[in-house]
C-alpha positions as CSV (number, residue, x, y, z in Angstrom):
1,X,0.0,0.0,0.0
2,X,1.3,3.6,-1.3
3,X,0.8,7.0,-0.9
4,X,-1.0,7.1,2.3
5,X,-0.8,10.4,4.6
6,X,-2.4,9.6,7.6
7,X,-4.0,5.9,8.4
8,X,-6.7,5.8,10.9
9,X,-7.0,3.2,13.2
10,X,-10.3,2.4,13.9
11,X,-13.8,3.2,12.3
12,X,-15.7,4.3,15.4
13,X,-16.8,8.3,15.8
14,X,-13.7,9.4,16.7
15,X,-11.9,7.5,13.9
16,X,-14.4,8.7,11.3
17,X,-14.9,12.1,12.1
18,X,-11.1,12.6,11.8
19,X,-10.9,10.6,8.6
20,X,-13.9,13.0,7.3
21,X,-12.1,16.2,8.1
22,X,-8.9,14.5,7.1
23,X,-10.1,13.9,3.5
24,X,-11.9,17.4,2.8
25,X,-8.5,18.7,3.6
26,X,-7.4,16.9,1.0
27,X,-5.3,14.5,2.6
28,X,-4.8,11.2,1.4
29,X,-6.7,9.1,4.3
30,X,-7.3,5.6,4.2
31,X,-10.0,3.8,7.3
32,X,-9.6,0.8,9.1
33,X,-11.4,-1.2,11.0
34,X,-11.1,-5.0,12.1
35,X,-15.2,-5.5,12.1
36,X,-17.3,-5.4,8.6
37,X,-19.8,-2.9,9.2
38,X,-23.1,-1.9,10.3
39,X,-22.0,-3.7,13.7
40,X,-23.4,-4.1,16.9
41,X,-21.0,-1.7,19.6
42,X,-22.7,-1.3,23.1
43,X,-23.0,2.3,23.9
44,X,-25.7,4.3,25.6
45,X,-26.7,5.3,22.0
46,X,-27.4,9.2,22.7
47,X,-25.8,12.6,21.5
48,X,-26.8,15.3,23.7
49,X,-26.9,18.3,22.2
50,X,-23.5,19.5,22.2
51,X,-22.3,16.2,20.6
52,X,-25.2,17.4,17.6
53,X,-23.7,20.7,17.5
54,X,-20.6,19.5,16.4
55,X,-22.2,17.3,13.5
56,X,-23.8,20.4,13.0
57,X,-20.5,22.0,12.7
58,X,-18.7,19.3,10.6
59,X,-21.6,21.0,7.9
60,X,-21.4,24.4,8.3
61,X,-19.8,26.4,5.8
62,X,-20.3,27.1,2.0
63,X,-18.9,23.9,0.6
64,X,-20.9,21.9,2.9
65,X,-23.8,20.1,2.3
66,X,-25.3,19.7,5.8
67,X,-26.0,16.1,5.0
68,X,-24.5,14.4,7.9
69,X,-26.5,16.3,10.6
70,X,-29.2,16.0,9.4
71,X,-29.0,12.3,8.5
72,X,-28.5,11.6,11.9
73,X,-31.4,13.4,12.8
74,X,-33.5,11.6,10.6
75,X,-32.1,8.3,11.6
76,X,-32.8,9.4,15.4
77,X,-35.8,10.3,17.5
78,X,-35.0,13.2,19.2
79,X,-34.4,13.8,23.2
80,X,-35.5,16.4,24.8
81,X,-33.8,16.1,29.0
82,X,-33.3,13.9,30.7
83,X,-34.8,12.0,34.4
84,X,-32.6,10.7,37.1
85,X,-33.5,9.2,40.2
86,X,-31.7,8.2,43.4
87,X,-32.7,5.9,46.4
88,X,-35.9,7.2,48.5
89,X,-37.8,8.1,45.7
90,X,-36.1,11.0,44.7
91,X,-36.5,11.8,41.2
92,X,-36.1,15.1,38.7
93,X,-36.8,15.6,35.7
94,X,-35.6,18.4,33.2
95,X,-35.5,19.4,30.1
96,X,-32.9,21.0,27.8
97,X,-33.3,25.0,27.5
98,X,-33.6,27.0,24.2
99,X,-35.7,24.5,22.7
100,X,-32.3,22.4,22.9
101,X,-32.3,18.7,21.8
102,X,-30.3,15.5,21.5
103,X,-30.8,12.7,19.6
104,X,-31.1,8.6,20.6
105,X,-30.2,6.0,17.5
106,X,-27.9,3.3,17.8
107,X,-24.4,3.1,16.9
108,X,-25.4,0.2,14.6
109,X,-26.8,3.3,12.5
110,X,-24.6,6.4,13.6
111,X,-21.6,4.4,12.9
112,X,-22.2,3.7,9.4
113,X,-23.4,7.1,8.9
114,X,-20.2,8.5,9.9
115,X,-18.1,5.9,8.3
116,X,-20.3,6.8,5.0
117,X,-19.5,10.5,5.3
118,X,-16.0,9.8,5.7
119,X,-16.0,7.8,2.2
120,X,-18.2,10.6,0.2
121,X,-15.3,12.7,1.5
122,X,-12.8,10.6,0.2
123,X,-11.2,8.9,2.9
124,X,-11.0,4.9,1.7
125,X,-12.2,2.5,3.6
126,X,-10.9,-1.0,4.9
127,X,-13.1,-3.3,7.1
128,X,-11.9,-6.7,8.9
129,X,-8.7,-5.5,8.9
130,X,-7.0,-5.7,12.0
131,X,-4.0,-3.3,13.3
132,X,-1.7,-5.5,14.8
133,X,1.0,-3.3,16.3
134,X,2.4,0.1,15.3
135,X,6.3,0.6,12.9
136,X,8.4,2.6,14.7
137,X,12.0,3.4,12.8
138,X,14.4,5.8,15.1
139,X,11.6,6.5,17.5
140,X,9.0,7.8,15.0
141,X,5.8,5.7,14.4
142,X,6.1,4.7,10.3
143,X,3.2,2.6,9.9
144,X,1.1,0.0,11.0
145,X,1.9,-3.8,11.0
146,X,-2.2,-5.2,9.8
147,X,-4.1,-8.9,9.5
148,X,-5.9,-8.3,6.5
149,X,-8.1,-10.7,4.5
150,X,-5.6,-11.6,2.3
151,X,-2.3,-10.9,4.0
152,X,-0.3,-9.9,7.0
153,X,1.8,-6.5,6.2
154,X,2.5,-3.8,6.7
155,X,1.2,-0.5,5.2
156,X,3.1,2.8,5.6
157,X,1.9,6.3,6.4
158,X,3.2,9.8,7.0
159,X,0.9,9.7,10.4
160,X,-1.1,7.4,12.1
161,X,-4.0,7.7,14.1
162,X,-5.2,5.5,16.7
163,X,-8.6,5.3,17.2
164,X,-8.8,1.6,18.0
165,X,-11.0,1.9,21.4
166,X,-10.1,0.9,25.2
167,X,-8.0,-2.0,24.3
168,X,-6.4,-0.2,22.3
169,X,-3.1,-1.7,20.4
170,X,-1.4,1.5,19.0
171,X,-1.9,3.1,22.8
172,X,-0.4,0.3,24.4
173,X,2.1,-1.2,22.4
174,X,4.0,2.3,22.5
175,X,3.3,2.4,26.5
176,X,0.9,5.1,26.7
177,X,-2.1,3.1,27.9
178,X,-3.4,0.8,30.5
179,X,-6.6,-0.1,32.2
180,X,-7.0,1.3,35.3
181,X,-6.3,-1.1,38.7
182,X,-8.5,1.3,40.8
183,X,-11.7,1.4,38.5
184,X,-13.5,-2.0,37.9
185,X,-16.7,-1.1,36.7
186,X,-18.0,-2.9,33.8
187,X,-21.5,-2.2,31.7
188,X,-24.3,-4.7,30.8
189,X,-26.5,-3.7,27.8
190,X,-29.3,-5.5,25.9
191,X,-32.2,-3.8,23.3
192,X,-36.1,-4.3,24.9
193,X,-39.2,-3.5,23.1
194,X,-42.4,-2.9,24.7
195,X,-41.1,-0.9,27.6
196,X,-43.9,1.2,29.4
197,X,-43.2,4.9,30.3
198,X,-40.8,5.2,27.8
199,X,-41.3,9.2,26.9
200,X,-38.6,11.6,24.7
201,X,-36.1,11.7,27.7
202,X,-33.1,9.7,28.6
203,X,-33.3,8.1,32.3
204,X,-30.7,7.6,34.3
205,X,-31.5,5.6,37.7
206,X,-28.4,5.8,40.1
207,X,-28.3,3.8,43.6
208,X,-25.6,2.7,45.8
209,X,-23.7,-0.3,44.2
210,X,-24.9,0.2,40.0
211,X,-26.8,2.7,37.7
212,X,-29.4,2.0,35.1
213,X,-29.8,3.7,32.1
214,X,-32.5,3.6,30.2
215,X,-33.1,5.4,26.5
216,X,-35.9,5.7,24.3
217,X,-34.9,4.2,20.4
218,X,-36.5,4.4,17.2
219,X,-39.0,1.5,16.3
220,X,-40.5,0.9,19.7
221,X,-37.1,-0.5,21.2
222,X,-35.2,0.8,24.7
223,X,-31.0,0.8,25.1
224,X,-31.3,-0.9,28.9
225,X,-27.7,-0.4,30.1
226,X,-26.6,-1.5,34.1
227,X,-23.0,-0.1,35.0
228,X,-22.1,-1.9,38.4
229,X,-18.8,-2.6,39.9
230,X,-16.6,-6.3,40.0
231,X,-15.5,-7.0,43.4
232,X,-15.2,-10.8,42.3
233,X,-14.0,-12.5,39.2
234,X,-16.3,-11.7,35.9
235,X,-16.4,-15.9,35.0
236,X,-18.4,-16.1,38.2
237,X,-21.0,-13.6,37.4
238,X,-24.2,-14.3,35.2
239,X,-24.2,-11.6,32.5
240,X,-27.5,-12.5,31.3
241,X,-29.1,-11.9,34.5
242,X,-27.9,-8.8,35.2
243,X,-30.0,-6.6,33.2
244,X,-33.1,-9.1,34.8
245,X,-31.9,-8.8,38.3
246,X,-31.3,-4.9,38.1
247,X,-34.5,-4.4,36.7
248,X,-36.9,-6.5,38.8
249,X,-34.9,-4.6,42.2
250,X,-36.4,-1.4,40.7
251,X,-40.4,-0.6,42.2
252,X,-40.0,2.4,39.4
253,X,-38.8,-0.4,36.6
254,X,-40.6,-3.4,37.6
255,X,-44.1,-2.6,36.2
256,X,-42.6,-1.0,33.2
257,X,-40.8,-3.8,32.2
258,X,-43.5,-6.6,33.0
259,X,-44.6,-7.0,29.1
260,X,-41.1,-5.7,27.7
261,X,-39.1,-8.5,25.7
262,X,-35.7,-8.7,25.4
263,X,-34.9,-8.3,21.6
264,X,-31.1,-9.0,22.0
265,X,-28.5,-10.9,23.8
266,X,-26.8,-9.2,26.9
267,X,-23.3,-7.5,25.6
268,X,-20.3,-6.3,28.4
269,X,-17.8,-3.7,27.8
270,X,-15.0,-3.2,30.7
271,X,-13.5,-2.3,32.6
272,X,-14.5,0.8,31.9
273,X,-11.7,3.7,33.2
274,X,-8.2,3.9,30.9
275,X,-5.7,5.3,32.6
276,X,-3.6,7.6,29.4
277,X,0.1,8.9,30.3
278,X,-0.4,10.6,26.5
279,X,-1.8,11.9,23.4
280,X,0.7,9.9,21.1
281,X,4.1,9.6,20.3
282,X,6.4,11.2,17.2
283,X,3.8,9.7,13.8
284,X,1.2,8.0,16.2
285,X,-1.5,10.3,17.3
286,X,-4.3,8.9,19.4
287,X,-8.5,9.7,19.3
288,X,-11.7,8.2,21.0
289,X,-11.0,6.3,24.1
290,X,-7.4,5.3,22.6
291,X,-6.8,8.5,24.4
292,X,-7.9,7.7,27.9
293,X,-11.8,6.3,28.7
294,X,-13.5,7.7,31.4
295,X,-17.0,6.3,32.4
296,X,-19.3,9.0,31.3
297,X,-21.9,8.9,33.5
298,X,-23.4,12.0,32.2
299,X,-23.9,10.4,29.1
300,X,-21.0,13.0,27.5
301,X,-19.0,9.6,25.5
302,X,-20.4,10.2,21.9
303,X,-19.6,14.0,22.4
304,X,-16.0,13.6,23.8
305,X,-15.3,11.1,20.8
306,X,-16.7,13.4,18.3
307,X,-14.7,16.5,19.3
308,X,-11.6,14.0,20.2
309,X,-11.6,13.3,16.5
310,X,-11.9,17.0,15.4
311,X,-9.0,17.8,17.6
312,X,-6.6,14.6,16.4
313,X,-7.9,15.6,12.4
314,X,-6.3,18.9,13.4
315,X,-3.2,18.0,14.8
316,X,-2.6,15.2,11.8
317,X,-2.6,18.0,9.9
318,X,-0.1,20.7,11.3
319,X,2.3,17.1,11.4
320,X,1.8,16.8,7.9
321,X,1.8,20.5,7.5
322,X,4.9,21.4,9.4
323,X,6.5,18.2,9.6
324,X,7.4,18.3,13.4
325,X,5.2,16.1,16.1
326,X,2.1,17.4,17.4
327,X,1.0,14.5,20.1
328,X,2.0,17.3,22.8
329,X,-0.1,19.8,21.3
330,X,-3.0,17.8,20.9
331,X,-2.3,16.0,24.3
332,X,-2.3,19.9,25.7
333,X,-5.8,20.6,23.7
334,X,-7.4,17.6,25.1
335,X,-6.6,18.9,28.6
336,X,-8.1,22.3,27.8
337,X,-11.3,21.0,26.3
338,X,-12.0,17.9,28.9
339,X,-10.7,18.1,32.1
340,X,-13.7,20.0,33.4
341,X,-16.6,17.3,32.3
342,X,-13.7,14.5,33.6
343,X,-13.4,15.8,36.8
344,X,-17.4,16.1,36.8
345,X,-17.6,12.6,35.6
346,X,-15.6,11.3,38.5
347,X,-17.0,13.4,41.2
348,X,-20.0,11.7,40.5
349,X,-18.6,8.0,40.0
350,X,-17.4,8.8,43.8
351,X,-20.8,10.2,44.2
352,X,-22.8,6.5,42.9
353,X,-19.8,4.8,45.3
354,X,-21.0,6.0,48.7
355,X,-24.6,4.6,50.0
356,X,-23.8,7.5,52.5
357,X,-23.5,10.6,50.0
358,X,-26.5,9.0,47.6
359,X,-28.6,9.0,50.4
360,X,-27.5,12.4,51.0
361,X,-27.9,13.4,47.3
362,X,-31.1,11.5,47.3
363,X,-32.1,13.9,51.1
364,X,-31.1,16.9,48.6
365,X,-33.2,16.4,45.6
366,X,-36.1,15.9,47.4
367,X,-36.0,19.5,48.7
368,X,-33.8,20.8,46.1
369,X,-33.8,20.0,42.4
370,X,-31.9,23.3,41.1
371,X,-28.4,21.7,41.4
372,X,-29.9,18.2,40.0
373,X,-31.4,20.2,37.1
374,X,-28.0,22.3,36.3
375,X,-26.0,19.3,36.2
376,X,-28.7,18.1,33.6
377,X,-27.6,21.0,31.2
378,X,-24.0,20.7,31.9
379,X,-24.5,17.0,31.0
380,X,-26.2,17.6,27.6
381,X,-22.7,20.8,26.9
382,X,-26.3,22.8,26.6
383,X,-23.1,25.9,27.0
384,X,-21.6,23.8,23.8
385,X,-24.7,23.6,21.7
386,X,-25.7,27.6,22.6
387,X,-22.2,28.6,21.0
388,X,-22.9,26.7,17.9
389,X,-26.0,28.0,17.5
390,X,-25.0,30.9,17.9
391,X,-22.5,31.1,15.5
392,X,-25.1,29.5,12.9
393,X,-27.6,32.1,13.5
394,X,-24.4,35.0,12.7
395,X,-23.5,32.9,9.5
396,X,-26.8,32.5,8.2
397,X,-27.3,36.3,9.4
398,X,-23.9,37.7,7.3
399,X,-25.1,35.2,4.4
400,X,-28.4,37.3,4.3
401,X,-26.2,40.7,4.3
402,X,-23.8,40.2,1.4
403,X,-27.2,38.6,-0.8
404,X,-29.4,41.9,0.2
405,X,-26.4,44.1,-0.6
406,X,-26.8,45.7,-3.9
């Protein structure tokens, strides 16, 4: 394989987005991925509405066709807030402000979308190919060694990018990544139809020891996830009764679920926090939860892999642009643009850890559901969507002003 600028690792959001932006720059891009898609990946399957700002985003301009948001859109049903309860009945609900909403589709469907967006951009686009470990000559990353169909090899590019998940073997290989030994929490996620209650919000159900999520889907189906932690050994545990167990605990669940049917097998995803020392090394730049995976109990994941794949796109380029490395760069704008919504995400892992504080939380809501409410729009990066917005309506606006002017 020639004449390849940057090879991305991984065909998930982050991966794609970057290949997207990658291509429309004109760079020679060329998207891997070791499953054949549309494929099953367990996820909590909504964008809140900053993660739709930036699809909105990735269209804006006058050489874009607006396309991809608005695929997704119709592809989705939208979401409008979200509910989240805690022990001792304590329950809020809100909804997004400014007429704000997010969107609930699975990444079965957003997946390919993205990966087809990437393609009409002009990235190409490998699947069950499989990136084995990273080529490194004098301490810069070359290339990738891959298990394709046809062949082991290896296939050279000016950069790589990893966006190859939690496991990931760019991330790890070069010593950048690990799974964390003080974080086991591991998710169990199954597809239900006939789910009662189910309205145009997301659900969140937090109590001591787990957390239940629960989002409305297109065609009369629910995304039923339950996050707990492993204090023994996984083999002993029986996944498929997880989901069952958590569910039937639940007085607010129970009756909702009593004519539901389980439509797909129980899937597991853990454990779920990645320690990163890194955003990548001299030629190896790294995306998506390559980069580090925090649990994103606020339901944030899809919109820190979306802008986690603007941000790598835009370091790939000044590498190939300038020629020097820009891992510390993008390691640096990674900081900037996350560590606020990471250290909210842990507070509240701490938070769901301590019968003690979500009985306190619980005490709290009942009296006061401001704070419960606030963290609602922080959760959705309502401040994210507002900016975009914002800037759409001064485009559109300016657009207007040079067609009026004679």
């Amino acid at each position: 394989m020639t004449g390849t600028d940057v090879l991305v690792v991984g065909a998930g959001p982050a991966g794609s987005v970057a290949a997207l932006l990658l291509a429309r720059a004109g760079v020679r891009v060329r998207l891997i991925d070791r499953e054949r898609f549309p494929r099953h990946k367990l996820c909590g399957d909504t964008l809140n509405p900053g993660a739709l700002s930036i699809l909105d985003a990735l269209d804006a301009g006058p050489t874009r066709t607006g396309r991809l948001a608005a695929a997704v859109r119709s592809a989705a049903i939208p979401i409008s807030g979200m509910t989240v309860t805690g022990p001792r009945g304590a329950c809020v609900t809100a909804d997004y402000p400014d007429d704000l909403r997010g969107a609930s589709l699975t990444r079965r469907d957003l997946d390919l979308l993205l990966v087809e967006a990437a393609v009409d951009a002009g990235a190409s686009f490998d699947e069950r190919v499989s990136a084995l470990a990273p080529i490194a000559v004098n301490g810069r990353v070359t290339g990738v060694r891959v298990a394709a169909p046809t062949c082991e090899c290896a296939w050279p590019a000016a950069v790589v990018l990893a966006a190859d998940g939690r496991a990931s073997r760019m991330a790890t290989a070069v010593g950048l990544s690990r799974f964390s030994p003080r974080v086991r929490r591991w998710a169990f996620g199954a597809y239900f139809s006939g789910v009662g209650g189910l309205d145009r919000r997301g659900e969140m159900h937090i109590r001591a020891d787990r957390y239940i999520g629960v989002a409305p889907l297109p065609g009369d189906l629910a995304n039923v996830c339950v996050v707990r932690s492993m204090t023994g050994p996984r083999k002993s545990l029986d996944r498929d009764r997880v989901i069952a167990d958590a569910v039937a605990a639940e007085p607010l669940l129970r009756g909702r679920f009593a004519a539901a049917r389980q439509e797909t097998e129980v899937t597991t995803l853990g454990p779920l926090s990645v320690d990163s020392s890194g955003s990548g090394r001299p030629g190896l730049l790294l995306a998506g939860d390559a980069a580090g995976f925090v649990d994103p109990m606020t339901g944030d994941g899809l919109r820190f892999a979306l802008r986690g794949g603007v941000l790598a796109a835009e370091a790939a380029l000044s590498e190939l642009t300038t020629g020097q490395p820009a891992f510390a760069a993008l390691h640096a704008a990674r900081a900037a643009e996350f560590t606020g919504k990471w250290r909210i995400n842990r507070a509240l892992r701490s938070l769901a850890g301590s019968p003690v504080a979500i009985a306190a939380a619980a005490l709290l809501a009942e009296r006061w559901a401001s704070p419960v409410r606030m963290l609602i729009g922080v959760a959705g990066d309502v401040g994210l969507a507002r900016a975009q917005a914002a800037t759409r309506a001064a485009d559109r606006a300016e657009r207007r002003t040079h067609i009026a002017a004679p």
